[in-house]
VOGU-3710 file (C-alpha; in Angstrom, 3 decimals, decimal comma):
1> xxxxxxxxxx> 3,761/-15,169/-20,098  0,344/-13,384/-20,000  -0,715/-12,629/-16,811  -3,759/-12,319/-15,341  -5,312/-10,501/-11,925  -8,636/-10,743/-10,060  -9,603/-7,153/-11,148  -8,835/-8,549/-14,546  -10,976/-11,761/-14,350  -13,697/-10,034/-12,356
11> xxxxxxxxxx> -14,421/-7,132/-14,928  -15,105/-10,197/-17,481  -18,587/-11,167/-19,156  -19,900/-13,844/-16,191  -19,763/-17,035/-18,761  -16,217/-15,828/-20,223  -14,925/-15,359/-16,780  -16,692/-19,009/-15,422  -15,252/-21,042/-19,109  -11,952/-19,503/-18,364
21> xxxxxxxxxx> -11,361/-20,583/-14,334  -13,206/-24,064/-14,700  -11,149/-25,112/-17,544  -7,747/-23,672/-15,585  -8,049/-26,475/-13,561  -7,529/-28,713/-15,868  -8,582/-32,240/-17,679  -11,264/-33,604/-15,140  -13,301/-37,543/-14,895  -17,173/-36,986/-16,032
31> xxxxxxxxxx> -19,673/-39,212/-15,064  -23,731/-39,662/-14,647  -24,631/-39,539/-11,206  -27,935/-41,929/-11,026  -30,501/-40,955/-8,205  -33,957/-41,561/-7,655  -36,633/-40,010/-5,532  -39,155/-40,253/-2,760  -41,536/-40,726/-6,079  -40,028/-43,313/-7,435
41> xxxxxxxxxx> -38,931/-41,420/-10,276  -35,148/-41,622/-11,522  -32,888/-38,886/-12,211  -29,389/-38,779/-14,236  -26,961/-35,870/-13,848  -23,413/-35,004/-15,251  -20,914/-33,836/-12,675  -17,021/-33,494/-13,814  -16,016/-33,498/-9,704  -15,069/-36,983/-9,189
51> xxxxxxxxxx> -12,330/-37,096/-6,481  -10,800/-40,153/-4,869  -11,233/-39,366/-1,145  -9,172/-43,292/0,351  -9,011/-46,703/-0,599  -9,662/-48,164/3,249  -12,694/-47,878/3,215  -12,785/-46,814/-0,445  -14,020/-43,771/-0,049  -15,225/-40,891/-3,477
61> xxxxxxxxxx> -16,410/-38,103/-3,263  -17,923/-35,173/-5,902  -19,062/-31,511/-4,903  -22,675/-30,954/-5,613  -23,712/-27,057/-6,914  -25,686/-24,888/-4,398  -28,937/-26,277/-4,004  -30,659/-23,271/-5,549  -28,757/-24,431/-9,220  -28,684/-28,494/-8,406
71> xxxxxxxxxx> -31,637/-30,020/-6,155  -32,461/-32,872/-7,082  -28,989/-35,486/-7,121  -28,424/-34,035/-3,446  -32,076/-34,351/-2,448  -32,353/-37,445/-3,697  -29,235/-38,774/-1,938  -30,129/-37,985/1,281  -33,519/-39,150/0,711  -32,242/-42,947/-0,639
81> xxxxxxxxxx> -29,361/-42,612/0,884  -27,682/-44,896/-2,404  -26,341/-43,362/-5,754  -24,150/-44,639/-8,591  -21,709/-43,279/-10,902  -21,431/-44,319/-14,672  -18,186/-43,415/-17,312  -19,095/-41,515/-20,027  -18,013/-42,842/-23,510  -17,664/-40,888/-27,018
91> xxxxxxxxxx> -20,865/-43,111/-28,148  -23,247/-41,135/-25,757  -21,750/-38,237/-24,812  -24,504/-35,913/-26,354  -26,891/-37,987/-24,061  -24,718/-37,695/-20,979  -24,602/-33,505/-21,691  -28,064/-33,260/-22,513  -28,481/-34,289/-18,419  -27,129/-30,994/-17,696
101> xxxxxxxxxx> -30,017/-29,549/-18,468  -32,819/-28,266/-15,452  -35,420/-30,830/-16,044  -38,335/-30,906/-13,395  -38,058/-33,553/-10,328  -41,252/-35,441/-12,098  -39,362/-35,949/-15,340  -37,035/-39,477/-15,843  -34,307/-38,050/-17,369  -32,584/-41,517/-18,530
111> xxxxxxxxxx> -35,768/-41,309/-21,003  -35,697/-37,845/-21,988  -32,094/-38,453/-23,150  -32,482/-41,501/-24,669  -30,410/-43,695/-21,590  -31,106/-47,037/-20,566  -31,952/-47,625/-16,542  -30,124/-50,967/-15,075  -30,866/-51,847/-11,823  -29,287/-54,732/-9,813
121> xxxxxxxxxx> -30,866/-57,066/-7,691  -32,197/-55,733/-4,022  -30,495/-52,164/-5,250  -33,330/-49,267/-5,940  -31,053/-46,929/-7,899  -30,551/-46,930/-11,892  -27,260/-47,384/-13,330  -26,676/-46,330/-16,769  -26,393/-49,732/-18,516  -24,685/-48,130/-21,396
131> xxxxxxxxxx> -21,471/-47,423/-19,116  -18,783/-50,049/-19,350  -17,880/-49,132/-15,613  -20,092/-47,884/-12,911  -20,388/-48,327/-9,243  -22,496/-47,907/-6,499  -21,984/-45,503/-3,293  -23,021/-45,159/-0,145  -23,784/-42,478/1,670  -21,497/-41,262/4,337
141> xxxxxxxxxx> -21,024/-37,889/4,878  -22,168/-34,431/3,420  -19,490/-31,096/4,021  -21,110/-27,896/3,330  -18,429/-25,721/1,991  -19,608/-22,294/3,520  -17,466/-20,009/0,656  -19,810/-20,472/-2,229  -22,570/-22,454/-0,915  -21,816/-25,814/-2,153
151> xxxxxxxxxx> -21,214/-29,563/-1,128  -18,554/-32,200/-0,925  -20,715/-35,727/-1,036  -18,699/-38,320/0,270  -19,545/-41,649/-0,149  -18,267/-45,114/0,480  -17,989/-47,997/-2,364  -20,246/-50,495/-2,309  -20,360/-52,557/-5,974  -18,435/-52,398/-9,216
161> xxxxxxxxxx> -19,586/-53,690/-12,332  -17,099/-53,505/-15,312  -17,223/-54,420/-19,073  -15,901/-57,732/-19,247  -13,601/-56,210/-22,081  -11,434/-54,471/-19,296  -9,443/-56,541/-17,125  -7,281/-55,115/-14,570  -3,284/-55,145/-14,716  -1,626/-57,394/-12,681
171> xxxxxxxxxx> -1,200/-54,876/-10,015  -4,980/-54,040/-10,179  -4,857/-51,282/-12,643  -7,648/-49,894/-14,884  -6,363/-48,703/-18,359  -9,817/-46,569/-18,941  -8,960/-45,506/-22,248  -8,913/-49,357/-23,394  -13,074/-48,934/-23,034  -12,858/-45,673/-24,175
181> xxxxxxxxxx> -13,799/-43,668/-20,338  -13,455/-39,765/-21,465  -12,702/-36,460/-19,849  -13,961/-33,026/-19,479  -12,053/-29,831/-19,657  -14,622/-26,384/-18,570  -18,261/-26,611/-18,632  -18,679/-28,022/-21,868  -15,777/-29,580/-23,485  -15,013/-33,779/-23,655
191> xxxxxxxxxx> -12,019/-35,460/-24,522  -10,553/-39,044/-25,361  -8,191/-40,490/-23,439  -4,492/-42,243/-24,227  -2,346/-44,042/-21,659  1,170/-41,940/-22,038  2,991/-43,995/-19,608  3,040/-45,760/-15,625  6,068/-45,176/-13,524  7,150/-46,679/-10,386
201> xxxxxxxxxx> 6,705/-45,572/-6,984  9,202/-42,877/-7,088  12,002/-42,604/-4,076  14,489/-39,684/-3,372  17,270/-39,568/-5,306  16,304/-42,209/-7,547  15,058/-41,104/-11,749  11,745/-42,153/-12,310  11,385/-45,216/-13,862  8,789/-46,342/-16,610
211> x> 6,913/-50,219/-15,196
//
Protein backbone atom coordinates (compact mmCIF):
# COMPACT_ATOMS: atom_id res chain seq x y z
CA UNK A 1 0.00 0.00 0.00
CA UNK A 2 1.20 3.59 -0.72
CA UNK A 3 1.18 5.63 2.06
CA UNK A 4 0.75 8.96 2.55
CA UNK A 5 1.63 11.73 5.54
CA UNK A 6 0.55 15.32 6.24
CA UNK A 7 4.10 16.64 5.41
CA UNK A 8 3.50 14.70 2.25
CA UNK A 9 0.03 16.13 1.34
CA UNK A 10 0.92 19.58 2.62
CA UNK A 11 4.12 20.12 0.37
CA UNK A 12 1.52 19.44 -2.67
CA UNK A 13 0.38 22.06 -5.45
CA UNK A 14 -2.98 23.59 -3.42
CA UNK A 15 -5.57 22.11 -6.24
CA UNK A 16 -3.59 18.61 -6.36
CA UNK A 17 -3.59 18.45 -2.65
CA UNK A 18 -7.66 19.76 -2.41
CA UNK A 19 -8.72 16.98 -5.72
CA UNK A 20 -6.87 14.39 -3.79
CA UNK A 21 -8.60 14.74 0.04
CA UNK A 22 -12.18 15.68 -1.35
CA UNK A 23 -12.35 12.75 -3.54
CA UNK A 24 -10.82 10.38 -0.45
CA UNK A 25 -13.97 10.67 0.98
CA UNK A 26 -15.63 9.10 -1.34
CA UNK A 27 -18.87 8.89 -3.84
CA UNK A 28 -21.07 11.84 -2.46
CA UNK A 29 -25.24 13.04 -3.40
CA UNK A 30 -25.06 16.48 -5.58
CA UNK A 31 -27.78 18.65 -5.74
CA UNK A 32 -28.90 22.49 -6.66
CA UNK A 33 -29.56 24.32 -3.68
CA UNK A 34 -32.41 27.00 -4.86
CA UNK A 35 -32.38 30.39 -2.86
CA UNK A 36 -33.59 33.67 -3.48
CA UNK A 37 -32.88 37.09 -2.10
CA UNK A 38 -34.02 40.18 -0.30
CA UNK A 39 -34.20 41.40 -4.22
CA UNK A 40 -36.23 39.09 -5.38
CA UNK A 41 -33.69 37.64 -7.46
CA UNK A 42 -33.09 33.70 -7.50
CA UNK A 43 -29.97 31.93 -7.08
CA UNK A 44 -28.96 28.10 -7.90
CA UNK A 45 -25.85 26.50 -6.39
CA UNK A 46 -24.22 22.95 -6.50
CA UNK A 47 -23.20 21.55 -3.15
CA UNK A 48 -22.07 17.64 -2.97
CA UNK A 49 -22.70 17.84 1.21
CA UNK A 50 -26.04 16.40 1.51
CA UNK A 51 -26.25 14.56 4.89
CA UNK A 52 -29.30 12.97 6.46
CA UNK A 53 -29.30 14.57 9.94
CA UNK A 54 -33.09 12.27 11.45
CA UNK A 55 -36.20 11.17 10.14
CA UNK A 56 -38.44 12.57 13.36
CA UNK A 57 -38.60 15.46 12.44
CA UNK A 58 -36.89 14.74 9.11
CA UNK A 59 -34.20 16.62 9.51
CA UNK A 60 -30.94 17.37 6.31
CA UNK A 61 -28.45 19.09 6.52
CA UNK A 62 -25.33 20.36 3.97
CA UNK A 63 -22.13 22.44 5.06
CA UNK A 64 -22.00 25.74 3.35
CA UNK A 65 -18.12 27.13 2.34
CA UNK A 66 -16.79 30.12 4.40
CA UNK A 67 -18.69 33.00 3.58
CA UNK A 68 -15.74 34.79 2.00
CA UNK A 69 -15.89 31.75 -1.03
CA UNK A 70 -19.98 31.10 -0.79
CA UNK A 71 -22.32 34.20 0.21
CA UNK A 72 -25.04 34.15 -1.30
CA UNK A 73 -27.05 30.36 -0.63
CA UNK A 74 -26.25 31.14 3.21
CA UNK A 75 -27.29 34.79 2.98
CA UNK A 76 -30.10 34.08 1.30
CA UNK A 77 -31.26 31.38 3.73
CA UNK A 78 -31.23 33.27 6.60
CA UNK A 79 -32.76 36.07 4.86
CA UNK A 80 -36.00 33.74 3.46
CA UNK A 81 -35.54 31.52 5.83
CA UNK A 82 -36.88 28.58 2.94
CA UNK A 83 -34.56 26.69 0.40
CA UNK A 84 -34.94 23.58 -1.77
CA UNK A 85 -32.82 20.92 -3.01
CA UNK A 86 -33.07 19.40 -6.61
CA UNK A 87 -31.21 15.80 -7.98
CA UNK A 88 -28.99 16.27 -10.55
CA UNK A 89 -29.46 14.02 -13.68
CA UNK A 90 -26.85 13.10 -16.61
CA UNK A 91 -29.27 15.36 -18.96
CA UNK A 92 -28.16 18.65 -17.18
CA UNK A 93 -25.30 18.08 -15.43
CA UNK A 94 -23.16 20.70 -17.41
CA UNK A 95 -25.96 23.17 -16.27
CA UNK A 96 -25.94 22.05 -12.66
CA UNK A 97 -21.72 22.57 -12.73
CA UNK A 98 -21.84 25.64 -14.53
CA UNK A 99 -23.68 26.97 -10.94
CA UNK A 100 -20.41 26.56 -9.40
CA UNK A 101 -19.30 29.34 -10.82
CA UNK A 102 -19.04 33.07 -8.67
CA UNK A 103 -21.80 34.84 -10.37
CA UNK A 104 -22.81 38.30 -8.79
CA UNK A 105 -25.92 38.37 -6.17
CA UNK A 106 -27.89 40.50 -9.08
CA UNK A 107 -27.49 37.73 -11.62
CA UNK A 108 -30.47 34.70 -11.86
CA UNK A 109 -28.39 31.99 -12.26
CA UNK A 110 -31.28 29.36 -13.30
CA UNK A 111 -31.09 31.71 -16.58
CA UNK A 112 -27.53 32.05 -17.01
CA UNK A 113 -27.36 28.22 -17.08
CA UNK A 114 -30.09 27.56 -19.04
CA UNK A 115 -32.50 26.04 -15.81
CA UNK A 116 -36.04 26.31 -15.51
CA UNK A 117 -37.49 28.11 -12.06
CA UNK A 118 -40.74 26.14 -10.57
CA UNK A 119 -42.32 27.57 -7.86
CA UNK A 120 -45.27 26.07 -5.87
CA UNK A 121 -48.17 27.68 -4.68
CA UNK A 122 -47.77 30.22 -1.45
CA UNK A 123 -43.82 28.99 -1.60
CA UNK A 124 -41.30 32.03 -2.73
CA UNK A 125 -38.32 29.81 -3.55
CA UNK A 126 -37.49 28.23 -7.16
CA UNK A 127 -37.17 24.64 -7.56
CA UNK A 128 -35.41 23.35 -10.47
CA UNK A 129 -38.34 21.92 -12.50
CA UNK A 130 -35.98 19.83 -14.46
CA UNK A 131 -35.25 17.58 -11.23
CA UNK A 132 -37.35 14.47 -10.98
CA UNK A 133 -37.04 14.85 -7.06
CA UNK A 134 -36.67 17.93 -5.03
CA UNK A 135 -37.83 19.14 -1.72
CA UNK A 136 -38.26 21.96 0.27
CA UNK A 137 -36.45 22.85 3.77
CA UNK A 138 -36.87 24.77 6.46
CA UNK A 139 -34.72 26.53 8.30
CA UNK A 140 -33.71 25.36 11.68
CA UNK A 141 -30.46 25.74 12.80
CA UNK A 142 -27.00 27.09 11.54
CA UNK A 143 -23.48 25.41 13.39
CA UNK A 144 -20.49 27.37 12.67
CA UNK A 145 -17.72 24.91 12.53
CA UNK A 146 -14.86 27.12 14.08
CA UNK A 147 -11.78 24.77 12.35
CA UNK A 148 -12.04 26.07 8.85
CA UNK A 149 -14.62 28.64 8.97
CA UNK A 150 -17.53 26.92 7.58
CA UNK A 151 -21.28 25.90 8.22
CA UNK A 152 -23.48 22.93 8.87
CA UNK A 153 -27.20 24.23 7.62
CA UNK A 154 -29.67 22.18 9.12
CA UNK A 155 -32.94 22.20 8.01
CA UNK A 156 -36.24 20.49 8.52
CA UNK A 157 -38.45 18.86 5.54
CA UNK A 158 -41.23 20.50 4.55
CA UNK A 159 -42.55 19.18 0.79
CA UNK A 160 -41.50 16.50 -1.65
CA UNK A 161 -42.33 16.46 -5.12
CA UNK A 162 -41.22 13.33 -7.13
CA UNK A 163 -41.42 12.22 -10.84
CA UNK A 164 -44.40 10.27 -11.04
CA UNK A 165 -42.05 7.62 -12.80
CA UNK A 166 -40.56 6.70 -9.27
CA UNK A 167 -42.68 5.03 -6.90
CA UNK A 168 -41.46 3.99 -3.63
CA UNK A 169 -40.87 0.19 -2.54
CA UNK A 170 -43.19 -1.25 -0.42
CA UNK A 171 -41.18 -0.41 2.56
CA UNK A 172 -40.91 3.26 1.36
CA UNK A 173 -37.74 3.01 -0.55
CA UNK A 174 -36.39 5.28 -3.33
CA UNK A 175 -34.39 3.34 -6.04
CA UNK A 176 -32.72 6.85 -7.36
CA UNK A 177 -30.93 5.34 -10.07
CA UNK A 178 -34.45 4.21 -11.66
CA UNK A 179 -34.73 8.30 -12.54
CA UNK A 180 -31.31 8.43 -13.11
CA UNK A 181 -30.23 10.78 -9.51
CA UNK A 182 -26.18 10.92 -9.93
CA UNK A 183 -23.16 11.31 -7.73
CA UNK A 184 -20.09 13.28 -7.30
CA UNK A 185 -16.67 12.07 -6.45
CA UNK A 186 -13.91 15.48 -5.75
CA UNK A 187 -14.66 18.83 -6.96
CA UNK A 188 -15.48 18.04 -10.32
CA UNK A 189 -16.26 14.56 -11.16
CA UNK A 190 -20.19 12.96 -11.66
CA UNK A 191 -21.21 9.57 -11.78
CA UNK A 192 -24.31 7.25 -12.61
CA UNK A 193 -25.73 5.28 -10.27
CA UNK A 194 -26.73 1.23 -10.11
CA UNK A 195 -28.64 -0.43 -7.28
CA UNK A 196 -26.00 -3.42 -6.27
CA UNK A 197 -28.19 -4.86 -3.70
CA UNK A 198 -30.64 -4.15 -0.17
CA UNK A 199 -30.02 -6.29 2.82
CA UNK A 200 -31.91 -6.73 5.90
CA UNK A 201 -31.55 -5.15 9.12
CA UNK A 202 -28.54 -6.99 10.15
CA UNK A 203 -28.43 -8.73 13.89
CA UNK A 204 -25.36 -10.29 15.72
CA UNK A 205 -24.47 -13.42 14.77
CA UNK A 206 -26.75 -13.66 12.00
CA UNK A 207 -25.07 -13.44 7.81
CA UNK A 208 -26.47 -10.69 6.12
CA UNK A 209 -29.21 -11.39 4.13
CA UNK A 210 -30.17 -9.94 0.59
CA UNK A 211 -34.48 -8.55 0.82
Amino acid sequence: MQQFTPAEWQSWERFYRANFINSLTGFKSASLIGTINAQGVPNLAMFSSMVHIGSDPALIGYINRPVAAAPHTLANIKSNGFYTVNHIHPSFVDKAHQTSAKYPDEVNEFSEVGLTEEYLEGINVPFVKESAIKYLLSLKEIVPITLNATFLVIGQLEQVLIDPSLQPTADGFLELDQVGSICSNGLDAYYNTTLIDRYAYAKPGKAAEKL
